[in-house]
N, C-alpha and C positions, 0 to 999 in steps of 0.2 A: 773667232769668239762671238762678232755678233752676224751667229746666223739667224734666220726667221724662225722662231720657234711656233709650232702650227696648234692649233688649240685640241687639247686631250678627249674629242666628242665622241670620235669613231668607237674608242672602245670603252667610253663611259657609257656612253647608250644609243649602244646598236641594237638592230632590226625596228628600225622607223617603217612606218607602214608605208613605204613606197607604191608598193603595188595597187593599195588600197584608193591612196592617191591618183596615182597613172587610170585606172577606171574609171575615176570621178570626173578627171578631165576632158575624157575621152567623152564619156556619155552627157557632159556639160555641153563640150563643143558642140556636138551631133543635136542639140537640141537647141544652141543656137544657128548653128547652120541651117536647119529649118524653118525656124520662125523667119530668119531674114528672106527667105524663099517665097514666104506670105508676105501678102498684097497687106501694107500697114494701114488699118482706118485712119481719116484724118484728126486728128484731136490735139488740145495744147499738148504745151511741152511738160514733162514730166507726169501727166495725168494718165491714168488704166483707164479702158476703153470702159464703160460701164457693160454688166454682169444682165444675163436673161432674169427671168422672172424665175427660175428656178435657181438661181444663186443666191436666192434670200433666207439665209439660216437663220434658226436661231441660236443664239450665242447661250453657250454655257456658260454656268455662274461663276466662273474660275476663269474665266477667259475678256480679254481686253486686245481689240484690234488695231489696225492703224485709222486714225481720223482725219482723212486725204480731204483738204480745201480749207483748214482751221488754222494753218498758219503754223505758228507757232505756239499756240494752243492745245492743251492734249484734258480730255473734261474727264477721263475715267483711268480708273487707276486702281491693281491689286494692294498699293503698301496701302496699308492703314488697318484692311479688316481681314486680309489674305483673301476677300474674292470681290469682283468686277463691284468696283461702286462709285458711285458723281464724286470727284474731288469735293465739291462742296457741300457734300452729306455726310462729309467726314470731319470729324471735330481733330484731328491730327495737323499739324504742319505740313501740306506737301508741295513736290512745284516735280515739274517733267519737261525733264529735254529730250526733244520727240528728234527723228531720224530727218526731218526738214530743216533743224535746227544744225542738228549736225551735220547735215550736206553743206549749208552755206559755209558755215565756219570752216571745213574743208579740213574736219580733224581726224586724222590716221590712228590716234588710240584713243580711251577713255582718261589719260592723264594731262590730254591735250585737252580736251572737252571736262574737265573738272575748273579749269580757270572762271568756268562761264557758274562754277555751280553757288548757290545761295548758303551764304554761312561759312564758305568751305570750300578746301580744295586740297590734293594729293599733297602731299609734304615733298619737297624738294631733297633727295638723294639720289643724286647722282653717281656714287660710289658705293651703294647699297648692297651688301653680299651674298644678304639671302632677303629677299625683298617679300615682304606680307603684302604683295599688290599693291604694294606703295602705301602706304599710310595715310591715309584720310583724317586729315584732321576736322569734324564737323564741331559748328559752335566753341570751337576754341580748343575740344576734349579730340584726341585722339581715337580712330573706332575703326573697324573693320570693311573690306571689300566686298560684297554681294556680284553672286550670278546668280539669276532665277533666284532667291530668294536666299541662295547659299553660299557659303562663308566660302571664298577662292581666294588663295593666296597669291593671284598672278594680275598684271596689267593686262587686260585684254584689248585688242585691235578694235578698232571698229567696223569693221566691214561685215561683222556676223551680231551687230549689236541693234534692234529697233527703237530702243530709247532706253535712257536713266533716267530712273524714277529716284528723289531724295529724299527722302523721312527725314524730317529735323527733329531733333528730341528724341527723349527714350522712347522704345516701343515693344517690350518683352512678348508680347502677344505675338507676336513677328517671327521673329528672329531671333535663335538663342545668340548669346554675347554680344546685343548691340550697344553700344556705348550711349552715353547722356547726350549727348550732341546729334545721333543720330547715323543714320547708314547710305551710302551711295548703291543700288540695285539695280546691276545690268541687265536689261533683257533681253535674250536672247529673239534674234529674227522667226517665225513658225510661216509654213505656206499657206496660203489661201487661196479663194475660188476667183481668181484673176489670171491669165496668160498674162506677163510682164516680161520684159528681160533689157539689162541696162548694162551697158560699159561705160564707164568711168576711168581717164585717166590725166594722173596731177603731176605736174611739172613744178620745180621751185625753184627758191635759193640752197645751198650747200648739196647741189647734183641732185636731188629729191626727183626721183623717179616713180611713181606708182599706177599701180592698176588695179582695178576692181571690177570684177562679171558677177551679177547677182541676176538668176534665171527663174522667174514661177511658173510650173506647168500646172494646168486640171489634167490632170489623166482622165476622170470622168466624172461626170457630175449629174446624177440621175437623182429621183424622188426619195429611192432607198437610199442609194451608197452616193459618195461624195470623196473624190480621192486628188489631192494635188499635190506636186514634188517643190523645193525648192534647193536650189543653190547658190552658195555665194563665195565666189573665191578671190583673194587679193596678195598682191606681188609689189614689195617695195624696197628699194635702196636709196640709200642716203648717206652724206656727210653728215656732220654736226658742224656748231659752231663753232666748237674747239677743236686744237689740233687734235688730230687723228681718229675723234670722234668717230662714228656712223651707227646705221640701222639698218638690218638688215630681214625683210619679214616675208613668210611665205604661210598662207592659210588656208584653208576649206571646209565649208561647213554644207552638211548635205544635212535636210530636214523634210519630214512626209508629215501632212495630215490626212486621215481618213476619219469619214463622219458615216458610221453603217446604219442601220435600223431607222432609217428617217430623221438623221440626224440627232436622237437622242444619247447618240453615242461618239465620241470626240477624242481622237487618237493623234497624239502627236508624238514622231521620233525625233530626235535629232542629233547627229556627229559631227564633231568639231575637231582640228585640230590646224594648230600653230606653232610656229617655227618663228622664234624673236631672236636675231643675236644680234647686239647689240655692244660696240665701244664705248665704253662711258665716258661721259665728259665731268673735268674735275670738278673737286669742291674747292671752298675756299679754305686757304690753309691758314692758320694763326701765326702771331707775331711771338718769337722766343728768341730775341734778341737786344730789346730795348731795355733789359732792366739791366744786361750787362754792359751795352753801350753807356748805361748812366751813372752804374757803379763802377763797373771795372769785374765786378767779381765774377766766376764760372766753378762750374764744378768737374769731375773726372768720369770719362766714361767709366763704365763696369764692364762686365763682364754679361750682363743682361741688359745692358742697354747702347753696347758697343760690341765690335769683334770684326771679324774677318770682314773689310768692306771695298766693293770696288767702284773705282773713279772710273768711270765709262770712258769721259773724254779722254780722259789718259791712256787708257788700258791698261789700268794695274789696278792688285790687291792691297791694301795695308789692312791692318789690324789696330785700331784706334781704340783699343783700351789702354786708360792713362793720360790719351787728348783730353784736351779742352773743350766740354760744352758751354754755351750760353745760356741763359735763360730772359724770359720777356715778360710780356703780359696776359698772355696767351689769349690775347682779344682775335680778332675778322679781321684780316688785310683787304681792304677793301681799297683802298689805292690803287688804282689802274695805271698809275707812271711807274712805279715801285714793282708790280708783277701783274701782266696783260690778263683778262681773264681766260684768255683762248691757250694761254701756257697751260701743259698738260705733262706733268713728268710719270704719269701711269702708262704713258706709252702706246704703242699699237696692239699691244695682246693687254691689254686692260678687257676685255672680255666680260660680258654679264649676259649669259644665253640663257632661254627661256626655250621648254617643250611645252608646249599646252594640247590635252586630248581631252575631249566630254564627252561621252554618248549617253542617252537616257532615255526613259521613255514614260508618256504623263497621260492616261486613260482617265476621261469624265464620262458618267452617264447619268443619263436624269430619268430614273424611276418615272418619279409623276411629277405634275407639275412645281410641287413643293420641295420632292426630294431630290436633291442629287448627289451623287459620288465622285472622289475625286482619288486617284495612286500614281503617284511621284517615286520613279525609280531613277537615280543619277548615278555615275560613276565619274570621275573625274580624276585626272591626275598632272601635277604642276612638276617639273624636273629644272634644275636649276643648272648651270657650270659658268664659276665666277671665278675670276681673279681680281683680286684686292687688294690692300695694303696693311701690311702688321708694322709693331713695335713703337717702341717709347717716340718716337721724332715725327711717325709719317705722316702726322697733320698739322706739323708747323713749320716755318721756316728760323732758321739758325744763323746765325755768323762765324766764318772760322777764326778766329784768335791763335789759331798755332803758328807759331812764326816758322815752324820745320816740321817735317812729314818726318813718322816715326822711324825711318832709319836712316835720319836726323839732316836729307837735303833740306832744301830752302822750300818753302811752301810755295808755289805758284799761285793757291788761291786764298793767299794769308787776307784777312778783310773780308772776303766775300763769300757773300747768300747761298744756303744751300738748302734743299730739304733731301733726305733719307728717309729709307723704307726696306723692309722684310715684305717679299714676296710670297701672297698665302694663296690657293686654289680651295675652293670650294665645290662639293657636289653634291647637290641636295634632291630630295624624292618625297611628295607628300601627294600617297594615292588616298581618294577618298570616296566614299560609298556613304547614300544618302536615302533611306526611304520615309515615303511620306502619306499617312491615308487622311482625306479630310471627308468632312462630309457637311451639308448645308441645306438646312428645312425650312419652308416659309411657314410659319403662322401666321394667321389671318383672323384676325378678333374683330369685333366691332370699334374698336377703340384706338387700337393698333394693330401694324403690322409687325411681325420679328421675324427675322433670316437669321436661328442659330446656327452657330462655326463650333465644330466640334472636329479636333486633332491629334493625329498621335504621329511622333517622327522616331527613327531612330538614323543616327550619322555616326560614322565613325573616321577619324583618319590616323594615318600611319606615317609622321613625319620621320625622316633621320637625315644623317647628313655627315660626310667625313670632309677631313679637312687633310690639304699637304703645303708645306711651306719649302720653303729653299733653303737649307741648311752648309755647314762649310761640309764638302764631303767627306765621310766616316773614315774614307780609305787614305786620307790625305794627312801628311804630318803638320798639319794645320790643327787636325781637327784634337779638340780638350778633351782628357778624356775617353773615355770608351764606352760601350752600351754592355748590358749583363743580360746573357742571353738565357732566360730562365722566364716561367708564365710563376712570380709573385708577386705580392703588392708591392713590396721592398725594390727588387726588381723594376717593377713597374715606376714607379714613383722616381730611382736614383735616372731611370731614361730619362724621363721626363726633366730635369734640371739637368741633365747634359743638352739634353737640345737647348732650352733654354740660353745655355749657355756658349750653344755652335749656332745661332741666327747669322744668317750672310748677307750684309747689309748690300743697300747700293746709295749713293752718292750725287747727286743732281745741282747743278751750280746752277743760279740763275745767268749768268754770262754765257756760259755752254751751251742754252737753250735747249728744247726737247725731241731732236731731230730723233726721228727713227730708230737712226744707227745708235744712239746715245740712251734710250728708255726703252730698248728692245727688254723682253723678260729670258734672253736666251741663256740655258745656262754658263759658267765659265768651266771648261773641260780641266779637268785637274781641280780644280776651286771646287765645287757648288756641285749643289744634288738637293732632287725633290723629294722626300720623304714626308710618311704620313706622320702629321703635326700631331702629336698624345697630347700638347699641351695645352689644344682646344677642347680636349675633352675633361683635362682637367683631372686632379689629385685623384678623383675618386671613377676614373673612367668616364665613359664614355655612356650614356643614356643612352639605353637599348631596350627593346621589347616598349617602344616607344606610342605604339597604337592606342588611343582612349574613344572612352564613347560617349555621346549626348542621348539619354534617350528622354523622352517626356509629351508631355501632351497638352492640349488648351482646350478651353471654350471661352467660348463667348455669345453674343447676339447682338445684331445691329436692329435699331425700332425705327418706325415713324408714328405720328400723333398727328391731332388736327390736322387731317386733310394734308400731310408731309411738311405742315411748318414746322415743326420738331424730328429732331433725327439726334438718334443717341446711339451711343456704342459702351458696351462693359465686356471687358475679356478678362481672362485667371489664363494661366501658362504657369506650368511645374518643369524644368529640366533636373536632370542629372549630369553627373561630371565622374564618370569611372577608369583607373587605368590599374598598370601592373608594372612598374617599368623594375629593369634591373641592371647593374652596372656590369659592362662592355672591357675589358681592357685588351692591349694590342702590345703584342713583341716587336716593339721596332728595331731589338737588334737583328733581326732577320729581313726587315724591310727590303723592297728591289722596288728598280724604277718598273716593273711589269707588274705591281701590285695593281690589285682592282681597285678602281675607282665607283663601284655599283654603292650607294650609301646602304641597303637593305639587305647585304650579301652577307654572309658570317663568314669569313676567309678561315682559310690553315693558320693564322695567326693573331687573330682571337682569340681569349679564352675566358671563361668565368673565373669568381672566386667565390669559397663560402664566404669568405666577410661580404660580400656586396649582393647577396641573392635577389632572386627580381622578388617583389611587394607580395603580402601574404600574410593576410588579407590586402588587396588593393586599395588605390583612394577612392572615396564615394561622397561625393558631396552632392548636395542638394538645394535646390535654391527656384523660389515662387517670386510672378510676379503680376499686380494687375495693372489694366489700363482702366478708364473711364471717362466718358468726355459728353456734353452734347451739342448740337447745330443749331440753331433758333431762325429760320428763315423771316425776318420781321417783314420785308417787302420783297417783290420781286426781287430788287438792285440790287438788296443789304442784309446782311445776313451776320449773325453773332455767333463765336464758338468759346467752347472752353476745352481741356482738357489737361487730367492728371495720368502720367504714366513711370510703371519702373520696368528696368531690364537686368538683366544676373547677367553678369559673364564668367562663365564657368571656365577656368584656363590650367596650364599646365601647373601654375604656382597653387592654384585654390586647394584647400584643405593638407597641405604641407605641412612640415615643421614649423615652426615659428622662428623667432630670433632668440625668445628665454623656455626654457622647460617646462613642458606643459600647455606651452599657445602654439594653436594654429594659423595657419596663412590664411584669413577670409577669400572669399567668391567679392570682387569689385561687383561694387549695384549701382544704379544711378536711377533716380526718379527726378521729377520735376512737372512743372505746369506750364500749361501753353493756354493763353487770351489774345484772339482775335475777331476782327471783323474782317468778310469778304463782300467786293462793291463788285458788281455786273451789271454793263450799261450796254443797251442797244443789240440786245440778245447773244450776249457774250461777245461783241466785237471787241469791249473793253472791260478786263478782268484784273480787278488789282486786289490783293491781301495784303491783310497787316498785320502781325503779330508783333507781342508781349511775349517772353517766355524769361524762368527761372529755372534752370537746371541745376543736380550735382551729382556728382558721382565719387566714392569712396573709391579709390584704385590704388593699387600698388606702387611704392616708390623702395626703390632699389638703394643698398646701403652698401658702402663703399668699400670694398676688402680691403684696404687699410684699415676702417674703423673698424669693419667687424671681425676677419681674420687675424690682425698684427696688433690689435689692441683689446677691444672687450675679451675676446677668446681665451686672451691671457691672465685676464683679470679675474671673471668669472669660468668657473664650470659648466658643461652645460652648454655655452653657446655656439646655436647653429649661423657657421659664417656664409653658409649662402642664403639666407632665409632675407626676407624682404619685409617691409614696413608697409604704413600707409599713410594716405593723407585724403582731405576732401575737396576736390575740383567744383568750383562753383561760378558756373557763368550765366549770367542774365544781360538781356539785353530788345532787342526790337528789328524787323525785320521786315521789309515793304516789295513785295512783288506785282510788277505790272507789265502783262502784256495785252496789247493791242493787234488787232487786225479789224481796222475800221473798212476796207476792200480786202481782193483777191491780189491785189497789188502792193498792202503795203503790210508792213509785220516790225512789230516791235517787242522786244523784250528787255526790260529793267528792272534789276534787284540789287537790293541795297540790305546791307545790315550792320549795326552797330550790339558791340560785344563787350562788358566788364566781364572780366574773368578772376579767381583768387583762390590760392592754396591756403587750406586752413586746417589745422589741426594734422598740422604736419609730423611725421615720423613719433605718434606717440609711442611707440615699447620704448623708443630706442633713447627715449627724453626719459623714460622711466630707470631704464637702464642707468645711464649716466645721472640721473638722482641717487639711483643706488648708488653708485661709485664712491661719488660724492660726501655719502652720510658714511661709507666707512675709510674718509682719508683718500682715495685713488685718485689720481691725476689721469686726465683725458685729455690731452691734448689735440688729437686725432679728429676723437666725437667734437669735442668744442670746437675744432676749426671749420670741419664737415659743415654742424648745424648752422652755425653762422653766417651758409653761403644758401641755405632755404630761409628765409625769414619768414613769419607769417604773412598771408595778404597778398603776395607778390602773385602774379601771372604763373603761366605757362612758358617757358622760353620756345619761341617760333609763334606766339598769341600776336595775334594784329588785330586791331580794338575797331577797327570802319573798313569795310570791305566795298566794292560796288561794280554791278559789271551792265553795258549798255551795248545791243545790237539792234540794229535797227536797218532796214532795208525797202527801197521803191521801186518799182520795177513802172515804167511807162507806155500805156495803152493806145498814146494818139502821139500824133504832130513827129516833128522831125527826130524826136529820140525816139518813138514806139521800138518797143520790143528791150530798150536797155533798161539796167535797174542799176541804182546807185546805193549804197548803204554806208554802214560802218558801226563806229562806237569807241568805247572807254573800259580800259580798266583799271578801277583806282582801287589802292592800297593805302593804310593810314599807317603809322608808324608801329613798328612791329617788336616786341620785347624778348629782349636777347639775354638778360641775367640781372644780377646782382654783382658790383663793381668796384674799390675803393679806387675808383678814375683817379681823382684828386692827390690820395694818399694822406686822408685825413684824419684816419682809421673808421670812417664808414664807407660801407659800400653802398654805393648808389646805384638805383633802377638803371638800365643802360636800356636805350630803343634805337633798334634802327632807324633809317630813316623812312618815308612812304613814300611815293611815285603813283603816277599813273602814264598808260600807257595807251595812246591814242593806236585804230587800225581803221582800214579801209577798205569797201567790197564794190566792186564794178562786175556786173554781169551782163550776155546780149546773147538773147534766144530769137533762134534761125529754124531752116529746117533744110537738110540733104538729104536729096534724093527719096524726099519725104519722110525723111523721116525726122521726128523732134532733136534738137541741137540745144543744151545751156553750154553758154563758156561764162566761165568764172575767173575775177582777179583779186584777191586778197594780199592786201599789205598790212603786215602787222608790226607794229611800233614804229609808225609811219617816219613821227620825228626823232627818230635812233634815240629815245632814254637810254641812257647810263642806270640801268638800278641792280639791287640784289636782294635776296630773298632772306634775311637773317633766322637761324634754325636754333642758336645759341650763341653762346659769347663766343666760341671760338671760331664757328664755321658756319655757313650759308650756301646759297647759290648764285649763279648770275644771271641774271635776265638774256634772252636770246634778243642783240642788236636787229636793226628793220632785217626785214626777211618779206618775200613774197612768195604767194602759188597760186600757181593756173591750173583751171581743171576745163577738161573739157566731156560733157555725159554726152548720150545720145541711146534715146531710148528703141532700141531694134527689131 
């Protein structure tokens, strides 16, 4: 029964470009094996030998390089105006973790390297099933993932990444759907006019094995033409902290630039592709046991939230409809005596794989000296294969109260802790196509200068996604029941509540522990069977013809005044938001475990219906936005900014049904204002900002199918149960950035920010609604319990109000340490807001915060040279004095901090 059950890849998505691969390595190696053949110039360690006199381009106005000898300092930056300009000519919010930054810290993805970021950092889901790149929560608001400038719904490695750039604040000029808080922008690595080539590999705690080859060739580099190759490939496995956890990642990214006609012309390709699979490690589960510990009382399984379940450690079935549940408080166990955090009852096939491919390709040329062009072609595609955890119990923990197992022995585990869970698979596909034309002209006045940005994009993507869960098998006298094998909705609808009804639970004791053999997901032969879940798709099918499109365009112009003491910036940005979708439905009486797992394939058992035709006319929504801001350079040192910006996020909900007849689902906007000063001492060795800012943003708050399906629905006509609300997100607060590189030896970076955050003007229809109710007699029990758990004013649940992150590193040039560098740093957390509570029981609910922590780490490094060639070895210990903390996301669940851990890295540049 519990055999290895192997993860479903091979024929969810086959033909991986292997081939493609195997030649990239081949002609990788072959161009390492050469360079090492050549005689190495002497030079420090990690530095490129310096370039002839004909390696001095010039740079296109779209283009931003690396700044090798600044530390951790990076002075020019595309966010802010979409082309090359001085961080501090920019009236925006910005800061940059440049690829020196992220060497030392010695971070394998960008979720790793988010800890360090200002404002903000990746939200903590661990058990995430179809992941939007992890969620960024910047300034407190929730907002999207960036590559090169575009919207990726995946965590990317680091090893193909040259730095992240952070916009805080809205910036609609930018980015269509950046949130009020701002957006994290990975940018991709490009080759340049340098011979380089580096391996890199990091040793650690939980087996962490890694390697990285990043190679840059000139092919040739003459007066006219200009051609260099780059590549960069990396290979890692790992444990996790929890049981059964790991990481498993394989990538390569192959990138050309070509500069023809004397360099007015500026060609960059670039292919990418990654291989993530990944064990997740768990979340924290909730407590639903303590209010029956204090009452006594329990309620009765059902039939939807019990059924066919099996005790692994035992190796049996029951059927626990008619058992005893418990219920609790449904708060965060965060007691580490009571349940370890490295307990993991998702098992060894807890699975969360990631494909990642990009290839694109980005041509500038500059006319004259004023004009230049710029065409953005990208393709991209994210594929997901998860397994996850469904049904009423699987994120909390229970007590058994049945004194006998249903055919009526003695209970073995009468008293004690268990959680249960419905096994679900996911597989998801979201290819995407991006083009983009800009274009950018200096004028030249006597008065001022102006550089207009004038744009037009158009993107589309194609999300979909099927789902399969573990049901009791159809063939089995278990199973309730039968499927009606007919393509209607009636049909459709009556499968749908038999599945429902056959979920095949599993069983997990805390006594038992999470051994392999115990949290395998392998099926029970005779029992259980994987069939495609209709129930994910819901009463009304399944969202098909899922493709929408952003098209729209900007302008703007960046100025300067008196002699560049002044610098302003004004942009206008119009998007669109178009789609067509139509409803999907699926015969599962004909279901077989040989069904496709493709999300974007239309099987033999699919089929349409007139009631649910795709859209016609489709949605079209429309949504403008500007920025404007200026820079006031008073002195060399000191400098004043201001700036107002808004952004549209045009999403799958905008322009929708509403909740009452006759309203639509608004486009979420966010505007807000940004005041600071920026200080530069002693020619940028010491660079610190300081910002003010007020954000908000109008976004969608989701309303609970019990209020709106099982109550209003029934009350009024008319009402759309899946439609969504709003509320407005308002956070202000201040934000202090400083880094330092007063030598070539020492590097500092420190950011701090402090955050009030508040919901306001929460769920108005839905308050209009239940007024209505109200004025004709209706009882709401439902809606009155719901509202009463938003209150005005309150946070964001997972909002942490003081943030602060400190790295800091010296490396020594004389006496008996020359050549070691010592560092380290801080990261502190203030207390983090997890809900609305009545702790007490006093019939108010009170604020509930987690608690705050911080987390001290450690960087020892000592550069050599073999065989002449440059040597860093690196030692990083993080959370040096093992804190106990966790990451609270809501009242009921969180994450756990990773206990001390170390990694060694040793580069050597070839």
């Amino acid at each position: 029964m519990n055999t290895s059950l192997p993860r479903p890849i091979a024929r969810a998505f086959a033909g991986l470009p292997a081939a493609a691969i195997a030649a990239f390595v081949v002609s990788l190696f072959a161009s390492v094996a050469t360079a090492w053949a050549q005689t190495a110039p002497a030079r420090p360690p990690g530095q490129a030998p310096a370039g002839d006199a004909k390696d001095v381009t010039v740079l296109s106005a779209f283009e931003v390089t690396d700044q090798s000898g600044l530390g951790y300092r990076a002075t020019r930056t595309l966010a802010g105006a979409g082309i090359a300009t001085e961080i501090r000519d920019l009236p925006s919010s910005i800061s940059v973790l440049n690829r020196e930054f992220m060497d030392d810290l010695m971070v394998t993805n960008i979720e790793e390297l988010s800890k360090f970021f200002m404002s903000g950092e990746f939200e903590p889901a661990p058990e995430a099933s179809i992941s939007s790149g992890g969620a960024v929560r910047m300034r407190g608001i929730p907002t999207g993932n960036l590559r090169d400038g575009i919207y990726h719904p995946a965590i990317l490695d680091s090893h193909a990444i040259d730095r992240v750039e952070i916009l805080r604040g809205p910036n609609g000029f930018l980015y269509t759907g950046a949130g009020a808080g701002g957006n994290p922008n990975q940018v991709t690595k490009q080759a340049v006019l340098k011979d380089t080539q580096t391996v890199r590999f990091v040793f650690g705690s939980y087996n962490l094995r890694r390697a990285e080859l990043d190679v840059n060739r000139v092919v040739t580099n003459t007066e006219r033409h200009k051609l260099a190759v780059r590549t960069s490939l990396a290979f890692q496995a790992a444990d996790g902290w929890a049981n059964h956890s790991a990481r498993k990642f394989q990538g390569g990214m192959l990138t050309v630039n070509y500069r023809p006609f004397g360099g007015k012309t500026n060609i960059n390709a670039v292919w990418d592709y990654g291989k993530d699979m990944v064990i997740m490690t768990p979340k924290i589960l909730s407590d639903q046991y303590s209010t029956s510990e204090r009452t006594g009382a329990t309620t009765a399984y059902t039939v939807t939230t019990g059924g066919r379940t099996l005790f692994p450690a035992l190796g049996t079935v029951y059927d626990t409809v008619g058992q005893r549940r418990t219920s609790g408080t449904n708060l965060a166990l965060s007691d580490r005596s009571f349940i370890k955090p490295e307990t993991n009852f998702r098992g060894p096939d807890a699975y969360n794989d990631t494909w990642n491919t990009s290839h694109g390709l980005t041509v500038d040329h500059r006319f004259t000296e004023a004009l230049s062009l710029q065409l953005t072609a990208r393709q991209m595609e994210v594929r997901k294969v998860t397994r996850t955890t469904i049904g009423s119990s699987q994120a909390s923990i229970y007590k058994d109260t049945n004194p006998t197992l249903p055919n009526g022995a003695n209970n073995p585990y009468f008293g004690e802790y268990y959680n249960e869970y419905v096994n679900r698979e996911y597989y998801f596909k979201e290819p995407t196509t991006y083009y983009r034309a800009a274009a950018v002209y200096e004028l030249k006045l006597p008065f001022t200068t102006q550089r207009i940005i004038g744009s037009m994009h158009y993107h589309i993507y194609d999300p979909n996604f099927l789902s399969f869960s573990e049901f009791v098998d159809p063939r089995s006298a278990n199973f309730r029941g039968a499927f009606i094998d007919a393509t209607t909705l009636a049909a459709y609808r009556a499968n749908l509540t038999t599945q429902n009804n056959n979920r095949f639970y599993r069983r997990f004791y805390l006594r038992d522990g999470d051994a392999a053999h115990i949290t395998n997901a392998a099926v029970v032969p005779g029992q259980s069977r994987y069939l495609r879940d209709i129930t994910a798709d819901g009463n009304d099918g399944r969202l098909y013809w899922r493709d929408y499109w952003n098209k729209g365009g900007s302008i703007g112009a960046t100025g300067t005044y008196f002699k560049e003491r002044l610098h302003s910036f004004v942009g206008w940005r119009s998007d669109s938001f178009e789609r067509q979708t139509g409803g999907l439905f699926y015969n599962v009486a004909q279901d077989n475990p040989s069904a496709s797992r493709q999300p974007a394939q239309f099987s033999s058992l699919d089929f349409t219906l007139p009631s649910h035709p795709r859209q016609n006319p489709g949605t079209n929504v429309r949504g403008d936005s500007v920025n404007y801001g200026l820079v006031f350079h008073a002195f060399k040192f000191l400098s004043f900014y201001a700036n107002y910006a808004e952004s549209v996020s045009l999403n799958v909900a905008a322009g929708g049904t509403g909740l009452i007849p006759g309203s639509t689902i608004p486009s979420p906007k966010g505007f807000g204002e940004d005041y600071g000063v920026r200080w530069l001492f002693l020619d940028g060795a010491i660079e610190s900002n300081w910002t003010y800012y007020t954000n908000n943003r109008t976004a969608g708050a989701a309303i609970p199918a019990n209020v709106s399906r099982d109550e209003l629905a029934l009350l009024f006509t008319g009402i759309n149960p899946d439609a969504t609300d709003s509320q407005t997100v308002s956070p202000k607060g201040i934000e202090f950035d400083t880094i330092i590189n007063l030598t070539r030896n020492l590097r500092l970076i420190w950011n701090y920010s402090s955050n009030k955050l508040s919901n306001t003007d929460r769920y108005p229809v839905l308050n209009s609604v239940r007024a209505d109710a109200r004025t004709k007699g209706f009882a709401t029990p439902l809606t009155d319990a719901f509202l009463a758990t938003v209150p005005e004013g309150t946070p964001s649940a997972g909002f942490t109000k003081i943030r602060s992150n400190l790295v800091a590193s010296y490396r020594f040039s004389s006496g008996p340490l020359k050549n070691f560098s010592v560092g380290g740093g801080a990261q502190y957390r203030d207390v983090t807001y997890k809900g609305n509570f009545d702790l007490n029981r006093d019939g108010v609910a009170e604020e509930i915060w987690g608690p705050g922590y911080t987390v001290v780490n450690l960087m020892f490094g000592y550069r050599t040279r073999v065989r002449d060639r440059p040597v860093d070895l690196g030692l990083n210990i993080s959370n040096v004095l093992d804190k106990e903390y966790f990451r609270a996301t809501a009242l009921s669940t969180g994450a756990w901090g990773e206990e001390r851990n170390f990694r060694l890295s040793v580069r050597v540049d070839l």
